[in-house]
C-alpha positions in Angstrom: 39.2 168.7 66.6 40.0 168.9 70.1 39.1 171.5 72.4 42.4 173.5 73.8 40.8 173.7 77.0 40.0 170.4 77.6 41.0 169.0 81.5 41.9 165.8 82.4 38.8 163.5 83.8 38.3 164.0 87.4 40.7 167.0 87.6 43.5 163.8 87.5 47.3 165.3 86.7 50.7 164.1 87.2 52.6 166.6 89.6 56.4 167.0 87.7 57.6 166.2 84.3 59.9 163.9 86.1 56.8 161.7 87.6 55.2 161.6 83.8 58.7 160.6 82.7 58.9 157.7 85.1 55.4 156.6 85.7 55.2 156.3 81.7 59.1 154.0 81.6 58.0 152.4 84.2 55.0 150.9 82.6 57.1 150.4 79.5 60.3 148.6 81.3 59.2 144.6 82.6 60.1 141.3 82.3 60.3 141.9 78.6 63.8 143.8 79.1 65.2 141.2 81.3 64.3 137.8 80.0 64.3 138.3 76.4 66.3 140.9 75.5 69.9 140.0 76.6 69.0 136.4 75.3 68.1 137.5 72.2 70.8 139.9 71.0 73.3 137.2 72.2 71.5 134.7 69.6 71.6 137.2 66.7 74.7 138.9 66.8 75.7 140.6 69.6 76.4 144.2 69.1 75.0 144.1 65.4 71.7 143.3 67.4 71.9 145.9 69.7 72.9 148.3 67.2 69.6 147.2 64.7 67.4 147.1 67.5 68.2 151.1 68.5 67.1 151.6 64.9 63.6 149.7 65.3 63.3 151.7 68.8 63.7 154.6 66.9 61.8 153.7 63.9 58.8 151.9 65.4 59.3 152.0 69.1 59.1 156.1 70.1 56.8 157.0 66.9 54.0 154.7 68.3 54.7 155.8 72.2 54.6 159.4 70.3 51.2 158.5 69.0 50.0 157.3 72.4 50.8 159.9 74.5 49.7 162.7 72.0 46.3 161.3 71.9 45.8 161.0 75.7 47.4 164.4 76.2 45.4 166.1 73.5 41.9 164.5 74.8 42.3 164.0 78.4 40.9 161.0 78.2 41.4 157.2 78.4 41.3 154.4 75.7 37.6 154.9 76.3 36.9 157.9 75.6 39.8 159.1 73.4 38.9 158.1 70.0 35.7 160.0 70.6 36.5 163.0 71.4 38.7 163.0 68.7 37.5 161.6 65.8 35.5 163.0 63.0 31.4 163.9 63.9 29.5 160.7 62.9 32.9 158.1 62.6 33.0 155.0 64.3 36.2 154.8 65.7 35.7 155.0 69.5 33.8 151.2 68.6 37.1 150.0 68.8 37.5 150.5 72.7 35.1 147.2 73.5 38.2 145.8 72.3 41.5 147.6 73.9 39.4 147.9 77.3 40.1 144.0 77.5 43.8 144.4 77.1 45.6 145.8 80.1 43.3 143.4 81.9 43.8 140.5 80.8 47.7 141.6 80.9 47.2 141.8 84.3 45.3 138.6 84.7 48.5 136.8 84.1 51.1 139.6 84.5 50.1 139.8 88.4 51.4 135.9 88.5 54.3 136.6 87.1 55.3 139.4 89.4 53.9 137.3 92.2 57.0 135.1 91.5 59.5 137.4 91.6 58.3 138.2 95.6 58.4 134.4 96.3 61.9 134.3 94.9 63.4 137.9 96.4 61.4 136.6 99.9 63.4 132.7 99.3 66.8 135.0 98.4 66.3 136.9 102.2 66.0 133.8 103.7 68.9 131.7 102.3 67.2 129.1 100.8 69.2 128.6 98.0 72.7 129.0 100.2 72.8 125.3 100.3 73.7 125.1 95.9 77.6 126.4 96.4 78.2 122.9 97.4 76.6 120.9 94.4 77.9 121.0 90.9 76.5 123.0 88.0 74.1 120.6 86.7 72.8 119.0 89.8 72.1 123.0 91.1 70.1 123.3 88.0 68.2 120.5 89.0 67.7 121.6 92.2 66.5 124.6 91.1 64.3 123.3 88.3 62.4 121.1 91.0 62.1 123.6 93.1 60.6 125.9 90.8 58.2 123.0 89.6 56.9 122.3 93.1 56.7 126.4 93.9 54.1 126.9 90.8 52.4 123.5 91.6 51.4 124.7 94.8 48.1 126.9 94.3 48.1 128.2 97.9 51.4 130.2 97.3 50.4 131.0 94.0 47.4 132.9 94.7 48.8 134.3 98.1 51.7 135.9 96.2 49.2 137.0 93.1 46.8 138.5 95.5 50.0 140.1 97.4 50.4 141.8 94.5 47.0 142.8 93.2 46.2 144.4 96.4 49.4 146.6 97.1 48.6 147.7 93.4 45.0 148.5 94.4 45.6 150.0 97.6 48.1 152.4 96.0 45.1 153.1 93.4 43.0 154.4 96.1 44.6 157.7 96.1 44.8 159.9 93.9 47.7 159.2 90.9 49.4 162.5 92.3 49.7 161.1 96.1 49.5 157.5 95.2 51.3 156.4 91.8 53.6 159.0 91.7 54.4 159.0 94.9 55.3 155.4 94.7 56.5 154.7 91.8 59.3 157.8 91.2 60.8 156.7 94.3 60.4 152.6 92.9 61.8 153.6 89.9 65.2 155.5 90.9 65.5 152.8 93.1 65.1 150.2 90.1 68.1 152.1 88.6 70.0 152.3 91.3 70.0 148.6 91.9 70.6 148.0 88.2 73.8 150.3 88.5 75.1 148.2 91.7 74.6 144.6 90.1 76.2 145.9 86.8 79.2 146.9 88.6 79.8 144.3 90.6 78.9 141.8 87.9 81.9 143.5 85.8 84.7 143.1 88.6 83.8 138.9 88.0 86.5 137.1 87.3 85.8 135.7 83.7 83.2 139.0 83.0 85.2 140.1 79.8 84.3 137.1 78.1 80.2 137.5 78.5 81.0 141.4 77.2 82.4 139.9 74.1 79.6 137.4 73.7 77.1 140.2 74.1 78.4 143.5 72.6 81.0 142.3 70.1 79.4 142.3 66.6 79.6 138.6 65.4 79.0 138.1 62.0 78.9 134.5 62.4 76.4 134.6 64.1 74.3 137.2 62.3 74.6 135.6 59.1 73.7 132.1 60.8 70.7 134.1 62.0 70.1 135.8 58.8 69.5 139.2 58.5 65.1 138.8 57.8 65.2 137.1 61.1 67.3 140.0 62.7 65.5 142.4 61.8 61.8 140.8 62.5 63.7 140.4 66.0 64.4 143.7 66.8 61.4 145.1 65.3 59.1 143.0 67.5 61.4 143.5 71.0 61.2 147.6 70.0 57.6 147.3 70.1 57.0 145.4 72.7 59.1 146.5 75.1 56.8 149.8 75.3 53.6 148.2 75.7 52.3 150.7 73.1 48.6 149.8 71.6 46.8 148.8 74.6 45.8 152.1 76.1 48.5 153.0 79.0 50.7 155.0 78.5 47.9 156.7 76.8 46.0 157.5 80.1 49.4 158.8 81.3 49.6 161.2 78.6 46.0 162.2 79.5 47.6 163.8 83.1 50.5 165.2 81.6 51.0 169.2 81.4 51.7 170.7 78.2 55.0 173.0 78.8 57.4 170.3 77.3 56.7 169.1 73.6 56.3 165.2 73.3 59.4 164.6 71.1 61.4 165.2 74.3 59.5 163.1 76.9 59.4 160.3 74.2 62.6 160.2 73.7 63.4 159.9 77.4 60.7 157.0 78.1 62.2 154.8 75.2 65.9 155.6 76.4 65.0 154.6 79.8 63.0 151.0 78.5 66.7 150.5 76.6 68.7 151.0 79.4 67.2 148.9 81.6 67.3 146.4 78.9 70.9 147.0 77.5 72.3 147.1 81.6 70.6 143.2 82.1 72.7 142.0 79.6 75.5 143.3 81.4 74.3 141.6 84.2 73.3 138.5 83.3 76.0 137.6 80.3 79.3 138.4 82.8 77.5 137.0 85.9 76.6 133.3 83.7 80.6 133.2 81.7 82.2 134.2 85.0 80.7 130.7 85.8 80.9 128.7 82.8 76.8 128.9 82.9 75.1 129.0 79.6 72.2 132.0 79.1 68.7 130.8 79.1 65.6 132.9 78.2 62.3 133.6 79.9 61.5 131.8 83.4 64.8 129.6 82.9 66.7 132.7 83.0 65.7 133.8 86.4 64.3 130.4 88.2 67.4 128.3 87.1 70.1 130.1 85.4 70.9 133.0 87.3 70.2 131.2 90.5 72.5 129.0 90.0 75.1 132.0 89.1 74.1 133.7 92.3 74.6 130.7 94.7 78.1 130.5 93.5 79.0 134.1 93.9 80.9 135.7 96.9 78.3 137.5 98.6 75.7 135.6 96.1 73.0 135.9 98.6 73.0 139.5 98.7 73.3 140.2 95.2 70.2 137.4 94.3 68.4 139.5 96.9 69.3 143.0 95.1 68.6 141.1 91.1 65.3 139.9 93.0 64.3 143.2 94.3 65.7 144.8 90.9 63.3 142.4 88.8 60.0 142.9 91.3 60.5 146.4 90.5 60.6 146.1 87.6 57.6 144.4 86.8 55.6 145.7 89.8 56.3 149.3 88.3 54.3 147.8 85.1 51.4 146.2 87.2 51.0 149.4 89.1 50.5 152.0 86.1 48.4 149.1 83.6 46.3 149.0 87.0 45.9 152.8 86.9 45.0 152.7 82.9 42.2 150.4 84.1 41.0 152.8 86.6 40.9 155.5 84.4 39.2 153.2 81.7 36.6 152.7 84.5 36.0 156.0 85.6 35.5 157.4 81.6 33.3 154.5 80.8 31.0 154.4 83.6 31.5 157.3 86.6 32.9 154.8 88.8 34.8 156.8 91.3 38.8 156.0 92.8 38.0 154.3 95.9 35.1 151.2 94.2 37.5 151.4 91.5 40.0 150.2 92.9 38.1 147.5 94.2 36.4 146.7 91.4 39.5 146.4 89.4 41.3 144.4 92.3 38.1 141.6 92.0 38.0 141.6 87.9 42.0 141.4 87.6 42.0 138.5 90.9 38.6 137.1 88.9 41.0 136.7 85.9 44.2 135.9 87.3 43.0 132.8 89.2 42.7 130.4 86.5 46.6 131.7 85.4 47.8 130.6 88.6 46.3 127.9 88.8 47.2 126.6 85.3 50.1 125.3 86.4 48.5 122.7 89.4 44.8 122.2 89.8 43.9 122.9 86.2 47.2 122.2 84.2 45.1 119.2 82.5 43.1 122.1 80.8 45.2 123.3 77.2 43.5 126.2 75.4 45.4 126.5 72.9 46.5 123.0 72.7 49.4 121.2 73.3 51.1 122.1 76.6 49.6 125.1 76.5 47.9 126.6 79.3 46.0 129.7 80.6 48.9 132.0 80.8 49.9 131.2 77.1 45.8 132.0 76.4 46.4 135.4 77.8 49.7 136.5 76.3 48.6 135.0 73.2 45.7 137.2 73.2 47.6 140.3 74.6 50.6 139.9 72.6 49.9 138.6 69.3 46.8 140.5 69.0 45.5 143.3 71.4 48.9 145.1 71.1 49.6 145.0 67.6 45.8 145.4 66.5 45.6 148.9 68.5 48.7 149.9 67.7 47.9 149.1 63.7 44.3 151.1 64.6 46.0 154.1 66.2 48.1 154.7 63.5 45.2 154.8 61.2 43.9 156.7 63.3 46.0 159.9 63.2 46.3 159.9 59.1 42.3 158.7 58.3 40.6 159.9 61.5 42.0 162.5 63.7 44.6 163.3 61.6 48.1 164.3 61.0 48.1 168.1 61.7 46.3 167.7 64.7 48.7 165.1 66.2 51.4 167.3 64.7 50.2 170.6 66.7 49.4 168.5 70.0 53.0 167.0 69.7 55.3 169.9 69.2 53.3 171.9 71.9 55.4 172.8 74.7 59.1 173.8 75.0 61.3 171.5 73.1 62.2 169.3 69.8 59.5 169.3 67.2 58.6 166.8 65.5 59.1 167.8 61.2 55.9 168.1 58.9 57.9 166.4 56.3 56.9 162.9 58.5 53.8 162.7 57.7 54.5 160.4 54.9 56.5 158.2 57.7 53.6 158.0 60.4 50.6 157.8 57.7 52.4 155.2 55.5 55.6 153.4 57.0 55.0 152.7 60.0 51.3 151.0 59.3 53.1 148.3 57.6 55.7 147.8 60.2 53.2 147.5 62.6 51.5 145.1 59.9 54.6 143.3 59.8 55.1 142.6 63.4 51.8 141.4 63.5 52.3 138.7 60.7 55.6 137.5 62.3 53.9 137.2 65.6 51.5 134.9 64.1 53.7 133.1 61.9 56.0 132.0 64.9 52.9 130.8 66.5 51.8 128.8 63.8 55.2 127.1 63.4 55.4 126.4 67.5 51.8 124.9 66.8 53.0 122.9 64.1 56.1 121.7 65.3 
């Protein structure tokens, strides 16, 4: 049981309900929202997709955030410390963090790559690099663009300069306090994120053509869903609800920790996992009437931004502008994400070993730069190195560790968690604490068996579509 009076480590708390609100969607939305997302439902159905995947947000997605956030809130502690303050006297549980400690960093090993693309690209968009494309056709732009993206990552100067950019604004925000740093920061980062989002969705809708990507995205085709068939729908949505949040590894847990008590959880859940699907839901509009406007077809992942949507921009009146805003849009995005896992990891450090804000920060910024290097340069001076064969290399290591395991694993172990360790009441009364909805005793059956196996399900699929990419 869990002392009422328990304070958050190092007197740590977020100022306003609106900063927990934030901070905690802005670790949730990421590249994950963009680059997946639209693609996805567009491949499975459209608007049946969209309308299954609000089901798994609801049924997997804000009951696992719900989880989270109650367990940080109700120990004021991070992944470190959590489980033992919580569990039963003499349980094992707290063993578990030698594992979820490695999580958000190695997330941030190749995450802080990622994000170090997006400022190469928004800094290429303000310069007019890619002003030169109107004048080529569709497929030679692509090509352009292709080999310009192939000799960007193959040069490991830029690659570390823009990883390291990254790494230390994040750590030099993480020297102050999360009150005067990371709130202060990222509220304003995140209103702007959807105030960008707003801008490129309008304009993208007054294209000439824009109807035609609505359809393809929102209108339910059952053509396509029974081409897709509905296991495969289902394991789709399920695994995009989940991941979206980045529930399992410890985050949004530490944001919890901070939080006040005068709301109940139900409320603040519900407004992080409707803020994730906005963002999400709003790309599509984005990206599917900016790419039929101009007879471009949707890619997924880096294609999507690097190639695909390049191209669109380049073609667009007022293109460079609007790159420069989808740009700044997307390095918000996931910046937001690098900023708050970064704060996790501080407050992972400070529970585990004393280690105060200020060596921290710098401790973190020299493990996460440590473990980013060999990302970065997995794509020049080490791409002959495949660990996990094929074509593979080190950012696939790390997202295959992150993704298919850490993630699902913790989240699988937290459930557990609340109906065999700390259990269900307790996470009930921490929950519904607060002004708000509560959360119904008649779940309990939900949270302590359902949800396990969905969780268990997710993980299986994640490994079985690994194992056929291995195989093929």
């Amino acid at each position: 049981m869990v002392s009422e009076n328990s304070t958050p480590s190092a007197a740590e708390k977020i100022k306003s309900r609106m900063g927990f609100i934030l901070l905690s969607a802005g670790c949730a939305i990421g590249l994950g929202n963009v680059w997946r997302f639209p693609y996805i439902a567009g491949e499975n159905g459209g608007g049946i997709f969209v309308a299954v995947y609000i089901l798994c947000l609801i049924l997997v997605g804000v009951p696992v955030v719900l989880l989270e956030v109650a367990l940080g809130r109700a120990t004021r502690k991070s992944i470190v410390r959590a489980y033992e303050v919580a569990e039963p006297p003499g349980s094992k549980w707290h063993l578990s963090r030698y594992v979820l400690i490695l999580g958000p960093y190695i997330l941030l090993g190749f995450y802080t790559v990622l994000t170090g693309w997006l400022l190469y690209y928004l800094y290429a968009f303000l310069a007019g690099d890619f002003n030169q494309l109107p004048q080529l056709a569709a497929a030679e732009a692509s090509t352009v663009n292709l080999e310009r993206f192939r000799s960007f990552i193959e040069n490991p100067v830029i690659m570390l300069a823009g990883t390291f950019a990254v790494i230390g604004i994040a750590g030099t925000i993480a020297l102050r306090r999360v009150e005067k740093g990371l709130e202060a920061v990222t509220k304003p980062m995140m209103l702007l994120l959807l105030f960008m989002l707003l801008a490129l969705v309008g304009y993208c809708l007054t294209l000439p053509g824009a109807l035609e990507g609505i359809k393809y995205y929102l209108y339910p085709d059952f053509e396509q869903f029974r081409k897709a068939g509905i296991a495969r729908v289902v394991t789709e949505a399920l695994t995009q609800a989940f991941f979206t949040l980045s529930v399992g590894q410890g985050s949004l847990l530490v944001f919890g920790s901070y939080a006040a008590k005068d709301r109940s959880l139900v409320n603040e859940t519900l407004f992080i996992a409707g803020l994730d699907f906005m963002v999400a839901f709003l790309a599509g509009l984005i990206i599917f009437p900016a790419c039929f406007s101009y007879g471009i077809s949707p890619d997924s992942g880096p294609n999507l931004l690097f190639i695909t949507m390049i191209n669109v921009f380049s073609r667009m009146d007022h293109g460079q502008i609007a790159g420069a805003l989808f740009f700044l849009f997307m390095f918000t995005a996931a910046f937001t994400t690098v900023a708050t896992v970064f704060e996790g990891n501080m407050a992972a450090l400070r529970d585990l070993f004393g280690i105060r804000r200020i060596p921290g920060a710098l401790v973190n910024m020299v493990i996460i730069a440590a473990l980013a290097i060999p990302v970065a340069l997995g794509f020049n001076e080490l791409r002959d190195i495949h660990p996990l064969g094929g074509d593979s290399n080190f950012l696939d290591l790390g997202d295959f560790i992150v993704s298919a395991n850490i993630l699902p694993l913790g989240a699988l172990f937290l459930t557990l968690f609340v109906a065999l360790g700390w259990g269900f009441q307790n996470f009930l009364r921490e929950v519904n604490t607060g002004r708000g909805l509560k959360l119904p005793g008649w779940t309990s059956w939900y949270f302590r068996l359902l949800l396990p196996l969905l969780i268990a399900l997710i993980l299986i699929s994640g490994y079985a579509d690994i194992i056929s990419k291995w195989s093929s």
